[in-house]
C-alpha positions in Angstrom: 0.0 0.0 0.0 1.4 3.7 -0.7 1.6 5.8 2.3 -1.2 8.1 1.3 -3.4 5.1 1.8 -1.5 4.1 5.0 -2.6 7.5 6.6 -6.3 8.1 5.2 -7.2 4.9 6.7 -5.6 6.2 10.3 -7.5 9.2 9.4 -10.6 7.2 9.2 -9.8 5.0 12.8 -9.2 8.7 14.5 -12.8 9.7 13.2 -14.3 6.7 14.3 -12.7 6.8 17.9 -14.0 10.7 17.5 -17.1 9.8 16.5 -17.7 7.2 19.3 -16.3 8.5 22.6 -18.3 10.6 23.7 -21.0 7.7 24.2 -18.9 5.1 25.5 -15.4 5.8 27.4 -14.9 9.6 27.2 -18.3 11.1 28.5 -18.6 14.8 27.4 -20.5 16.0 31.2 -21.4 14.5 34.3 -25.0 15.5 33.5 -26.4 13.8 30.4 -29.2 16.6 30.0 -26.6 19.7 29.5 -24.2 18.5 27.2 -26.4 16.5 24.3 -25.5 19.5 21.7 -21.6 19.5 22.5 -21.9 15.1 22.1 -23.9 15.1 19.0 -21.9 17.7 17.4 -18.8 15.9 18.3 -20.1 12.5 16.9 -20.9 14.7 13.5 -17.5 15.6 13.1 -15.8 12.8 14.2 -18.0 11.1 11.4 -17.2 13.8 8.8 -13.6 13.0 9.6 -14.2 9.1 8.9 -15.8 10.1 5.9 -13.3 12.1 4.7 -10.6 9.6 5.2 -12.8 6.7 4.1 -13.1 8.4 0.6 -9.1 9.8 0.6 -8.0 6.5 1.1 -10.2 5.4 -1.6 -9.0 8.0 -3.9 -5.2 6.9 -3.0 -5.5 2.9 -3.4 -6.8 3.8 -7.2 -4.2 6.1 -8.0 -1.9 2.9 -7.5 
């Protein structure tokens, strides 16, 4: 695999553990009621990062 490819698809595991932790081991707030904005906004980007890395690595393993 070329390098490129190599660090999309770390690109894409970092958006996934983004996207994730907030619900499971990284709790944004003590109190679930205050903090549902800051969580789900955090799980958008952490998915538009997996996204992004998804479709870079894509791009990179057909440019072999």
């Amino acid at each position: 695999m070329r390098i490129e490819a190599v660090v999309d698809l770390v690109i894409f595991v970092v958006g996934i553990l983004v996207a994730i932790a907030p619900w499971t081991f990284a709790p944004v707030c003590a109190s679930p009621m205050r903090c549902w904005s800051t969580r789900d906004t955090e799980t958008i980007l952490g998915a538009v990062v997996a996204v992004l890395g998804l479709a870079a690595a894509y791009k990179a393993v057909g440019r072999t």
